[in-house]
C-alpha positions in Angstrom: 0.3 -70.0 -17.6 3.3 -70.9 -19.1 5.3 -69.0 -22.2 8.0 -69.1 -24.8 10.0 -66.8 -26.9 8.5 -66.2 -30.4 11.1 -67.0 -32.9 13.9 -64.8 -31.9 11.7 -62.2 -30.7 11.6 -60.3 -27.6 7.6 -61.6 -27.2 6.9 -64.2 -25.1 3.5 -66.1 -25.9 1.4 -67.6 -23.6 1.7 -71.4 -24.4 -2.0 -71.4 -24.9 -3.0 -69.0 -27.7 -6.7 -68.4 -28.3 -8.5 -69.8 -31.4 -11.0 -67.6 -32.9 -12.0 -69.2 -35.9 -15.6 -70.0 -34.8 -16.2 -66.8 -33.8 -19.3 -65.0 -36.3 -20.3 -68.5 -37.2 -20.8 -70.7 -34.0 -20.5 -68.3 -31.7 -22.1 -64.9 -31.2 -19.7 -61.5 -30.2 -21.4 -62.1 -26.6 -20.0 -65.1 -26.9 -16.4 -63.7 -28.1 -16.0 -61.2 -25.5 -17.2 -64.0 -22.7 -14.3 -65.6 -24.2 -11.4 -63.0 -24.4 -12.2 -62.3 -20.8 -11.5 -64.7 -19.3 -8.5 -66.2 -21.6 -6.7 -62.9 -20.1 -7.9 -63.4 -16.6 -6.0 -66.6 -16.9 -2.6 -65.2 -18.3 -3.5 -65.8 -21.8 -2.1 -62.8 -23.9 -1.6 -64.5 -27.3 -4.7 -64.4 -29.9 -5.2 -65.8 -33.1 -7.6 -64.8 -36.4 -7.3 -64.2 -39.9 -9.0 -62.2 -42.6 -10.5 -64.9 -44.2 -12.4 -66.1 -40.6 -15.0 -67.0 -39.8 -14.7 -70.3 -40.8 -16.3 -72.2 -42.7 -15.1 -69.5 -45.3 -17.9 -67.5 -47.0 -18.5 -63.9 -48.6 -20.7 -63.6 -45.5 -18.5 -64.3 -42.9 -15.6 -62.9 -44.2 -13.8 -60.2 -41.6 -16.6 -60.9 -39.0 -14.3 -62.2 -36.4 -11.7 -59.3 -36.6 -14.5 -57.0 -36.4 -15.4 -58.8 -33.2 -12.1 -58.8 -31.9 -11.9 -54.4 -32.6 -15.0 -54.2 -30.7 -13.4 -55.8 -27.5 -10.6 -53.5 -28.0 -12.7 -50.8 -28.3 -14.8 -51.2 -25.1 -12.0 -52.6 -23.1 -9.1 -50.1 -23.8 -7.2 -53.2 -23.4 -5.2 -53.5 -26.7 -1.3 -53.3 -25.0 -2.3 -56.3 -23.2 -2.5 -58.7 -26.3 0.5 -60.1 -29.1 -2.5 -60.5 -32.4 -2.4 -62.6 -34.7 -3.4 -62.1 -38.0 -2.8 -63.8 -41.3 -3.7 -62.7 -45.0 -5.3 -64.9 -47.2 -3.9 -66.8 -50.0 -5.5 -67.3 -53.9 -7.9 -69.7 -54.5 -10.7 -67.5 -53.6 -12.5 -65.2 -56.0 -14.9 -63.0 -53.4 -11.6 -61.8 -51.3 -10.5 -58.5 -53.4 -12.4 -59.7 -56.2 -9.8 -63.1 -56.6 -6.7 -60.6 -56.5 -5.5 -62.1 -53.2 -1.7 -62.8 -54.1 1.4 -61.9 -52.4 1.8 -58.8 -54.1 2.8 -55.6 -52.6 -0.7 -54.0 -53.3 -2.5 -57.3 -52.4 -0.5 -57.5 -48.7 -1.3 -53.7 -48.4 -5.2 -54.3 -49.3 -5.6 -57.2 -47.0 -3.4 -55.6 -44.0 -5.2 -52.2 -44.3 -8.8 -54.6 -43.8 -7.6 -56.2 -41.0 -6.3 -52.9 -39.2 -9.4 -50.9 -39.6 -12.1 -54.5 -38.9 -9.8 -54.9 -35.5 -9.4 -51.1 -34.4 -5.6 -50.9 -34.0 -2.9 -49.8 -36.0 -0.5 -52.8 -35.7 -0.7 -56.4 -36.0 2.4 -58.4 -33.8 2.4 -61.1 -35.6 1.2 -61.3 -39.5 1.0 -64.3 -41.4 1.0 -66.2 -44.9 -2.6 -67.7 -44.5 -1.4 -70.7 -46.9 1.1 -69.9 -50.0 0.9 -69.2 -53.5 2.4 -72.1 -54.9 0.7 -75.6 -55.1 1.5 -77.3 -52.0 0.2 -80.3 -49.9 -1.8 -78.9 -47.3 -5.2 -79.0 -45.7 -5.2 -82.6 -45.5 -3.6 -83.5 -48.6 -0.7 -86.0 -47.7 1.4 -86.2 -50.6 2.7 -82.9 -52.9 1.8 -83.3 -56.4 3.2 -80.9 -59.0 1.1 -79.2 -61.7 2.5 -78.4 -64.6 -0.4 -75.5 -64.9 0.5 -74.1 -61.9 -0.1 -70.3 -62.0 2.5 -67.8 -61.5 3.5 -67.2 -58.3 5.5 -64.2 -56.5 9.2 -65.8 -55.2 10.2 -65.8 -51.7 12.5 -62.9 -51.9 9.3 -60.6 -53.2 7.1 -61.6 -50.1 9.6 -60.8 -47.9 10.9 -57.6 -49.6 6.9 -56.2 -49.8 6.5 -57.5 -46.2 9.7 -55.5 -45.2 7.8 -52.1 -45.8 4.9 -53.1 -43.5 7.5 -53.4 -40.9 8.9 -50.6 -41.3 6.0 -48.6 -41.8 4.9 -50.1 -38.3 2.0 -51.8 -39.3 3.5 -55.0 -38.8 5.9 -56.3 -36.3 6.8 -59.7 -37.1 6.1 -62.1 -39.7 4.9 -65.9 -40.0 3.8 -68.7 -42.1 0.6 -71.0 -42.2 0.4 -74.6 -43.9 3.9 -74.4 -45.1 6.1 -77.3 -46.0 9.7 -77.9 -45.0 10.6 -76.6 -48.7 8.9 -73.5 -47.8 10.3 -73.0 -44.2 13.8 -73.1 -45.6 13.5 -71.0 -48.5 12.1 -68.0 -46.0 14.8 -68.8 -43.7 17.6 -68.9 -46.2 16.5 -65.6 -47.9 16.5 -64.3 -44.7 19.7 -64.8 -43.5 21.7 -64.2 -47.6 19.5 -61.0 -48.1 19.3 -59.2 -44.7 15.3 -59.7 -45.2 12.7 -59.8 -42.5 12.3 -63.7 -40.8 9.9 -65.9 -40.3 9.1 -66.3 -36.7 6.6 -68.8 -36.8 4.7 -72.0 -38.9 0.9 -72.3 -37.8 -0.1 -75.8 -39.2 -1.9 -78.7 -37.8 -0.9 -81.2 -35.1 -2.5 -83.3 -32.8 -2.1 -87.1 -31.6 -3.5 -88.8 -35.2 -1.8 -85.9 -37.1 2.2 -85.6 -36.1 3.3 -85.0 -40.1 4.9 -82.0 -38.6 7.6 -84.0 -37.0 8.9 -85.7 -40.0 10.2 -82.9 -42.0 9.5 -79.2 -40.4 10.4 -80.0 -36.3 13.9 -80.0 -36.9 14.1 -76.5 -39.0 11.5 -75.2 -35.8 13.8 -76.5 -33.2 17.2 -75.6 -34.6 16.6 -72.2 -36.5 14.1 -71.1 -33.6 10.8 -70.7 -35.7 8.4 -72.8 -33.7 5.5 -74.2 -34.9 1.9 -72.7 -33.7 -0.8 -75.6 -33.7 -4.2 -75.5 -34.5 -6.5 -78.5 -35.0 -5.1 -79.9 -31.8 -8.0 -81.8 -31.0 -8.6 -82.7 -34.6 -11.3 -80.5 -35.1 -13.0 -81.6 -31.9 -12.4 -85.4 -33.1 -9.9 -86.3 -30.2 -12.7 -85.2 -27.3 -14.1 -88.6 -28.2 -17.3 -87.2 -29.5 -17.7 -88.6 -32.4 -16.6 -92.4 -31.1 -19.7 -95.3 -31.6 -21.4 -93.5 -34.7 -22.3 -90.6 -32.5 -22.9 -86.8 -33.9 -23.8 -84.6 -31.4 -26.2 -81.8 -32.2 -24.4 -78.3 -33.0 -21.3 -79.8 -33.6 -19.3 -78.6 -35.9 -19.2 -82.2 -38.4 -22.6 -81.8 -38.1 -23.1 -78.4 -38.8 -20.8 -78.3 -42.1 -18.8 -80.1 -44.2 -14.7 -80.4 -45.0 -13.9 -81.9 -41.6 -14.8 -85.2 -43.0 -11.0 -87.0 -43.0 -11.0 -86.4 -39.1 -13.5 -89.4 -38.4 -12.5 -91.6 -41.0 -12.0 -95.1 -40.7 -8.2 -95.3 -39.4 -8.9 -92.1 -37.0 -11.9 -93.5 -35.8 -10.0 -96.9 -34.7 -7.0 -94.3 -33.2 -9.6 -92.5 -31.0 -10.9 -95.6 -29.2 -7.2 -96.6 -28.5 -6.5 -93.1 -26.9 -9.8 -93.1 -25.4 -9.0 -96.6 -23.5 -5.3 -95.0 -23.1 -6.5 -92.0 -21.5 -8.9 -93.9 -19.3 -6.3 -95.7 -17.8 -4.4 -92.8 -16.5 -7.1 -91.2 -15.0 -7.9 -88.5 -17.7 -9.9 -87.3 -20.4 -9.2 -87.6 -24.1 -8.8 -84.1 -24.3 -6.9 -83.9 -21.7 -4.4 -86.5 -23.3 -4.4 -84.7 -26.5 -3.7 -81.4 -25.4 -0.7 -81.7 -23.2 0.7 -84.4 -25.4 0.4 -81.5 -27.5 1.7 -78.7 -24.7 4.9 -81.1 -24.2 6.8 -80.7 -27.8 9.8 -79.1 -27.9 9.1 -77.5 -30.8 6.1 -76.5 -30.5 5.9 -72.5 -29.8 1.9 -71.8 -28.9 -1.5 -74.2 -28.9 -4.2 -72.5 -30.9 -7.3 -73.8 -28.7 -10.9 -73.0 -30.3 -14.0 -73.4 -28.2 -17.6 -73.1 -28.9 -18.3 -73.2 -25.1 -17.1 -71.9 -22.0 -16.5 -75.2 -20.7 -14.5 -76.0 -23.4 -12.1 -73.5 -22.8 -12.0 -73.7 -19.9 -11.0 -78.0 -19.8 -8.3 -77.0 -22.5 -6.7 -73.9 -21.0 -6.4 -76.3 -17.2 -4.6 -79.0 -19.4 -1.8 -76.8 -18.9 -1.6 -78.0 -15.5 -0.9 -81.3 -17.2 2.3 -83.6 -17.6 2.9 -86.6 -19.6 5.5 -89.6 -17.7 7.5 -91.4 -20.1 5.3 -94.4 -19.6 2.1 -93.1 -21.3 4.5 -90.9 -23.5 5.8 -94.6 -24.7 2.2 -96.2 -25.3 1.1 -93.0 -26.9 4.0 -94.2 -29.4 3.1 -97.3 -29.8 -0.7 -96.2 -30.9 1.0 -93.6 -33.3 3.2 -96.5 -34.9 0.4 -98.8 -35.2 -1.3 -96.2 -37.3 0.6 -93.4 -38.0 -1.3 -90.0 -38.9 -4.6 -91.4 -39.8 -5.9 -87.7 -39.9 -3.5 -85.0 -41.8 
């Protein structure tokens, strides 16, 4: 395994981090355990979840995954042995503390005092903004559009001031940031630095092969102010394994399962996937394989989020480690991404 500093920290994360998302949904806590075993038998020490998960996001699901995750540490005495992830959830949804879910001191304390007791521990390393307050261009939306009815939101300096006393309190270690926006990076990272206020450590949005937004406006605040970017949707939601190429929809899957994946197999993806499929054939590997240590290589890139529904699948994306790009397919993977650039946000 390899690893990197988070932020500024002291931590270093395995460069793999395991995705947990699926976990109460598509996968059973037999399944989750099967899982976290072996991601630590191979070095990795770095998990992700969030209140909010399972995913797809219902009243149902809601806290299921942490509550796996507090059983494992419960029967495995084991909890030193991982940096968690948490994140709370933003507004938008009125069955998470009865629509209440701002930024707020009592709001953050609410949500944080949920996750502690669902995963068994009394600390969280890493705790993160789950997607902000404010009206933003995220999940999938390419272009920020303001409203002029945009509800009130708590400032930056507020966040960080009511985050301050979980970290004090112990509760928290260290902060991050999900589905953020350059705008939003460098606000936190001013305040910060003018106020003497807790920082930001990390982002956690998506990037893959026909999704590299990231790198036109937040990679160069990651790189330079040392707050790297966690990935998820790597794979595009599964799309860049190739499974979906020629109209197929394999049974179980998660497209096929539920909806709001839909803009990862439309028309411009689907054309990128068969040039990276033809691409990776000709070196020799599998799509995922491609996508994932593309993924592994980027400077600023702190952690890969890798979910599975299988065994097998973790297991192909956790050996892509062992994986490194040359400079010649690095160079035709650039040519496919300025042919059509980002087909999938």
């Amino acid at each position: 395994m390899k690893f990197k500093k988070l932020g500024n920290t002291d931590l270093d994360v395995s460069l793999i981090c395991l995705g947990t998302m699926t976990w109460g949904t598509q996968n059973s806590e037999k399944d989750a355990f099967e899982q976290m075993d072996y991601s630590l038998s191979k070095g990795i020490n770095f998990f992700d979840t969030a209140e909010l998960y399972s995913v797809p996001p219902t009243a149902e699901s809601y806290g299921k995954t942490e509550v796996m995750i507090g059983n494992w540490f419960e029967k495995r005495k084991n909890r030193e042995k991982v940096i968690l992830a948490s994140k709370v959830a933003g507004p938008g949804l009125d069955w998470i503390r009865d629509g209440k879910n701002s930024f707020n001191e009592d709001g953050i304390k609410k949500a944080l005092d949920g996750s502690l007791k669902r995963l068994k521990t009394d600390y969280i390393d890493l705790y993160q903004l789950h997607w902000p307050e404010r009206s933003t261009n995220c999940f999938g939306r390419r272009d920020f559009v303001y409203r002029e009815d945009e509800r009130e939101w708590n400032n930056f300096e507020n966040i960080l001031r009511s985050l301050e006393k979980f970290i004090k309190s112990g509760k928290i270690r260290y902060i991050g940031m999900s589905n953020e926006t350059p705008y939003g990076l460098s606000k936190y990272l001013e305040l910060s630095k003018s106020k003497s206020l807790p920082r930001m450590m990390s982002v956690q949005n998506p990037y893959s092969l026909v999704n590299r937004t990231y790198e036109i406006g937040m990679s160069e605040i990651s790189i330079r102010e040392k707050c790297g970017l966690l990935v998820y949707y790597p794979l595009a939601a599964g799309a860049l394994s190739g499974k979906y190429r020629n109209g197929q929809m394999p049974k179980n899957s998660r497209l096929s399962l539920f909806e709001g994946w839909e803009r990862m197999i439309n028309p411009l993806a689907m054309k990128a996937y068969d040039e990276y499929f033809k691409l990776a054939k000709e070196y020799n590997l599998t799509m995922v394989q491609l996508a994932q240590a593309f993924v592994n290589s980027r400077p600023f890139v702190t952690s890969n989020i890798i979910g599975a529904t299988t065994m097998d699948q973790l297991k192909e994306n956790i050996e892509c480690i062992k994986i490194d790009l040359n400079k010649e397919i690095m160079d035709k993977i650039n040519i496919i991404h300025n042919n059509n650039p980002n087909p999938s946000p």
